[in-house]
N, CA, C and O of each residue as an XYZ file, in Angstrom:
324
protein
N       1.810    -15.071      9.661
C       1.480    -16.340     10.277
C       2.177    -17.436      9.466
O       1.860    -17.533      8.281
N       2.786    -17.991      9.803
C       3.434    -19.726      9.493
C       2.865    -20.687      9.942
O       2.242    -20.794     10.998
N       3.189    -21.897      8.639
C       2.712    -23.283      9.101
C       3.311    -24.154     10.774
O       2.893    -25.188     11.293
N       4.286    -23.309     11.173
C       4.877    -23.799     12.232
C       4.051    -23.279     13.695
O       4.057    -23.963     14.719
N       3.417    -22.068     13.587
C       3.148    -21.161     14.836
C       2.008    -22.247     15.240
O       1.701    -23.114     14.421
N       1.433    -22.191     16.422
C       0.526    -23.229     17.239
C      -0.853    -22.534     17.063
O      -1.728    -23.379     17.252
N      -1.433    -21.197     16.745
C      -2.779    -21.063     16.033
C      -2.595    -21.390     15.108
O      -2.977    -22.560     15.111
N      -2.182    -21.126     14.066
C      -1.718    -21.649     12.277
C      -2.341    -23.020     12.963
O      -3.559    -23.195     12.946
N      -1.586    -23.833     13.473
C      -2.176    -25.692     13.536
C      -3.640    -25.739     13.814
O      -4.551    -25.896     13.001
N      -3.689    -25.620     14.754
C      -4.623    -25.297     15.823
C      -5.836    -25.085     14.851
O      -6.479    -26.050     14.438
N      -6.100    -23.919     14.531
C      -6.895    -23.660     13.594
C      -7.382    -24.080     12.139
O      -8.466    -23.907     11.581
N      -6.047    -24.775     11.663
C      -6.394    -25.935     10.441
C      -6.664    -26.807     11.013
O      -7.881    -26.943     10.885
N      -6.223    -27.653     11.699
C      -7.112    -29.066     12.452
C      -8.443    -28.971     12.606
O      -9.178    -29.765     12.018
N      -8.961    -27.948     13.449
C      -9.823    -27.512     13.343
C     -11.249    -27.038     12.068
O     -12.472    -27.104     12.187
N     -10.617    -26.708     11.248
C     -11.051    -26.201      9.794
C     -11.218    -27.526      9.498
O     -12.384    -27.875      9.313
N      -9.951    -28.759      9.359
C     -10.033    -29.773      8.331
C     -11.074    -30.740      9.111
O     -11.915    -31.237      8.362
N     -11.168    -31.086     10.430
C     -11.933    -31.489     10.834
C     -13.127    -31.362     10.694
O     -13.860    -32.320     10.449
N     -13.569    -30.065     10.832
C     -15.316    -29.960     10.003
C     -15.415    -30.165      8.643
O     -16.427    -30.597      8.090
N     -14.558    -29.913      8.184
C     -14.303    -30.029      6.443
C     -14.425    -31.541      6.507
O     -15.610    -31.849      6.373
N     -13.846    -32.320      6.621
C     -14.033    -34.031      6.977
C     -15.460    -34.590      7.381
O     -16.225    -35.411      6.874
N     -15.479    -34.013      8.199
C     -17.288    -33.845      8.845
C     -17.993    -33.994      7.994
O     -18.635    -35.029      7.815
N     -18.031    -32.922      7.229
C     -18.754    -32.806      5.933
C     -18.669    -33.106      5.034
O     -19.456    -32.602      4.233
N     -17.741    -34.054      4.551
C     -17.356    -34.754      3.439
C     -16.420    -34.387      2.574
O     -16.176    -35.094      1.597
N     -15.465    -32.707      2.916
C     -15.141    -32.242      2.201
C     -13.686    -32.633      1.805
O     -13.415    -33.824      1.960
N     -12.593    -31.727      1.261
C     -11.287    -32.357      1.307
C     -10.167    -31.318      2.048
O     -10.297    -30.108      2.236
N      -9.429    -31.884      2.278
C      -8.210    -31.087      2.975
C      -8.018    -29.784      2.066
O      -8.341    -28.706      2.565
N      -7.582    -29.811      0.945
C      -7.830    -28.871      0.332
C      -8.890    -27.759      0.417
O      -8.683    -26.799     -0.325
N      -9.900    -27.722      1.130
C     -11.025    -26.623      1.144
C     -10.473    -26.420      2.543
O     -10.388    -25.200      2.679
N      -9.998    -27.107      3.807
C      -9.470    -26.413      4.777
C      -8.037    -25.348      4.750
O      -7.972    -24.299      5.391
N      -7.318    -25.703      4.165
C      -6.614    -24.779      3.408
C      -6.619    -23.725      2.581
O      -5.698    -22.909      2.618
N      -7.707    -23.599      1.688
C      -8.353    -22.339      1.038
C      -8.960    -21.774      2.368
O      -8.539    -20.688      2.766
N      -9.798    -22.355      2.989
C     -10.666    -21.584      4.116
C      -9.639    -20.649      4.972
O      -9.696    -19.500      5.411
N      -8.776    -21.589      4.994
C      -7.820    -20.822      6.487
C      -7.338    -19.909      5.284
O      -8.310    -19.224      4.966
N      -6.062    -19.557      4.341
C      -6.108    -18.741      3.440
C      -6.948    -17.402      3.362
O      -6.550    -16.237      3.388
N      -8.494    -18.023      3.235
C      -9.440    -16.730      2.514
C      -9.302    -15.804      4.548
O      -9.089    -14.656      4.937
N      -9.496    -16.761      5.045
C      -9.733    -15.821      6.492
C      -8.314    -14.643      6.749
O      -8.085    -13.507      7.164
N      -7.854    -15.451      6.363
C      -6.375    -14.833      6.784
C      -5.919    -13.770      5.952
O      -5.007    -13.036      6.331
N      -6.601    -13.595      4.604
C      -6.359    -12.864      3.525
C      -7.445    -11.219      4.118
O      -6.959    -10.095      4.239
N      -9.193    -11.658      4.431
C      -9.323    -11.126      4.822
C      -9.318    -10.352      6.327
O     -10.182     -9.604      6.784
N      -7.973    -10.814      6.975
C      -8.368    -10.266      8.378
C      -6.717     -9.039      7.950
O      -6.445     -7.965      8.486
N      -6.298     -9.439      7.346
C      -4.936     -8.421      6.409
C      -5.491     -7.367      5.826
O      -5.134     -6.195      5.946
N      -6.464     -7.837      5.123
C      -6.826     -6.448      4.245
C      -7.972     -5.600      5.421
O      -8.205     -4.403      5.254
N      -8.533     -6.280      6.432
C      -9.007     -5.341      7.604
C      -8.510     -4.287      8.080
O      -8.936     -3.136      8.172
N      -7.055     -5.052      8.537
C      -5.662     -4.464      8.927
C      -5.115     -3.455      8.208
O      -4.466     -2.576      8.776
N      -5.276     -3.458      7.106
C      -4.786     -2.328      5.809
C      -5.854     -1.192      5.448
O      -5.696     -0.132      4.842
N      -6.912     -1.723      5.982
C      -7.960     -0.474      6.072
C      -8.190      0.340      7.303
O      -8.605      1.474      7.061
N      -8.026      0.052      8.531
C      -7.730      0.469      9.548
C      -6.551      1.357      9.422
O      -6.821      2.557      9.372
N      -5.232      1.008      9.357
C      -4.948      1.657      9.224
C      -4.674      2.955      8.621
O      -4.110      3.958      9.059
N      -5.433      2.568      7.062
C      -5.555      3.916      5.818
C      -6.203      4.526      6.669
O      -5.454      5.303      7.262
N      -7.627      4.583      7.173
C      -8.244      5.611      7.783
C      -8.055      5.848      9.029
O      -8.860      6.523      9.670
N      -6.706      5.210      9.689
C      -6.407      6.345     11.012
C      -5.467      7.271     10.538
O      -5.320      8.427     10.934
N      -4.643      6.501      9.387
C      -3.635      8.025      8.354
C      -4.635      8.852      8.089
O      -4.482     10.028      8.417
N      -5.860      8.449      7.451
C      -6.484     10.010      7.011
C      -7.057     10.759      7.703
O      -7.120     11.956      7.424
N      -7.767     10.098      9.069
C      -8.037     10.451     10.223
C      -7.079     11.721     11.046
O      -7.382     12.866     11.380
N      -6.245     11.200     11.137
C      -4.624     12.124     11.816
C      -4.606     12.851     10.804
O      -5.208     13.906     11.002
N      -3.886     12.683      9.119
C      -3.793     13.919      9.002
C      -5.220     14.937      8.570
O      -4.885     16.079      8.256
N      -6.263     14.750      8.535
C      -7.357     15.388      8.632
C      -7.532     16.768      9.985
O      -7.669     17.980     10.148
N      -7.375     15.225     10.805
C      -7.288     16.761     12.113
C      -5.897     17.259     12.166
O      -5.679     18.293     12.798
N      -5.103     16.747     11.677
C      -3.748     18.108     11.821
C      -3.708     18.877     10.815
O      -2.715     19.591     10.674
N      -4.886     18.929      9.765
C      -4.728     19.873      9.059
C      -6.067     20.868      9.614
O      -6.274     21.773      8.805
N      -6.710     20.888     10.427
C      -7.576     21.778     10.916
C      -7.014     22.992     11.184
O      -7.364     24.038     10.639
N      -5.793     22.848     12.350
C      -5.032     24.386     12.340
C      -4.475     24.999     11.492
O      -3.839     26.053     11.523
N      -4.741     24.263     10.653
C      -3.833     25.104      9.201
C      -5.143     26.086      8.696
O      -4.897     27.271      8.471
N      -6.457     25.603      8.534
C      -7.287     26.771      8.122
C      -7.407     28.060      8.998
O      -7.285     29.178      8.495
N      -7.620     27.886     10.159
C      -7.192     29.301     11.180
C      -6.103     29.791     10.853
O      -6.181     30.975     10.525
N      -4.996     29.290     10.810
C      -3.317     29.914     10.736
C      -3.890     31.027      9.687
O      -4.068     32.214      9.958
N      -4.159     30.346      8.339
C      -4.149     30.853      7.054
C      -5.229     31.569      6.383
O      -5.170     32.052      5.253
N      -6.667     31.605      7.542
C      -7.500     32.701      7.211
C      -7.420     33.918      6.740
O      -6.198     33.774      6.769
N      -7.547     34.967      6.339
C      -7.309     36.011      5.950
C      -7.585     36.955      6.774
O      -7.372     38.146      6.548
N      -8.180     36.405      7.998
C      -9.163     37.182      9.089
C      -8.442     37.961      9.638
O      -7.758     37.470     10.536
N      -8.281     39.384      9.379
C      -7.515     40.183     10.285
C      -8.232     41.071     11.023
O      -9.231     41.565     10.501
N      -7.789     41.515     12.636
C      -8.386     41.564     13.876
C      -8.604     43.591     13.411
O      -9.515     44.395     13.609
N      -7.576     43.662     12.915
C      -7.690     45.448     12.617
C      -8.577     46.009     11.165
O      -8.720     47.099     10.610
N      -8.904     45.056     11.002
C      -9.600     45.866      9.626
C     -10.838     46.311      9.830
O     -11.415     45.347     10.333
N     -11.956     47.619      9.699
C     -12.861     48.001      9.424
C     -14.021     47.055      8.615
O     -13.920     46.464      7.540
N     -15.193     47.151      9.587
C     -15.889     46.349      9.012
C     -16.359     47.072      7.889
O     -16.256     48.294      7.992
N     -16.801     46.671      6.943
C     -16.963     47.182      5.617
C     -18.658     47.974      5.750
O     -19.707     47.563      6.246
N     -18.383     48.934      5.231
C     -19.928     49.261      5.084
C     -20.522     49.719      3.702
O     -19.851     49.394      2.723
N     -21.345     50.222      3.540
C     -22.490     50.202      2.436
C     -22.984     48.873      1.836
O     -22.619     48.069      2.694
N     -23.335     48.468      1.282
C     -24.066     47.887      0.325
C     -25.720     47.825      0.731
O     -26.444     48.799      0.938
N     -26.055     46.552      0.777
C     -27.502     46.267      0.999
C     -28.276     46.434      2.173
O     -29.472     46.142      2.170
């Protein structure tokens, strides 16, 4: 996002305007927009980590069947308990 794009404005006017409202300074509308924007990135960066671990999670499911030891001809074992 850039200071040029029309939400970027849009949305600080907005910010500084209640910030004004309230007595505050331009400066806290600028941290505000900042902290939002910081956390809607790191949302973005967690979403995606867990659809990577997601995917490869289930593409590693067929790998435990492939690699079972389970073979269809062997004798079931007998004696013990």
């Amino acid at each position: 996002m850039t200071p040029g794009r029309a939400e970027y404005t849009n949305y600080l006017n907005q910010v500084q305007s209640t910030a004004e409202a309230h007595g505050m300074a331009e400066a806290y509308a600028r941290f505000h927009l900042f902290r939002e924007f910081s956390r809607q990135v790191a949302m973005l960066a967690y979403n995606e980590a867990f659809f990577l671990i997601g995917f490869l999670s289930l593409a590693a499911v067929p790998f435990c069947f492939l690699l079972s030891p389970n073979n269809l001809n062997m004798k079931p074992r007998t004696g013990g308990h």
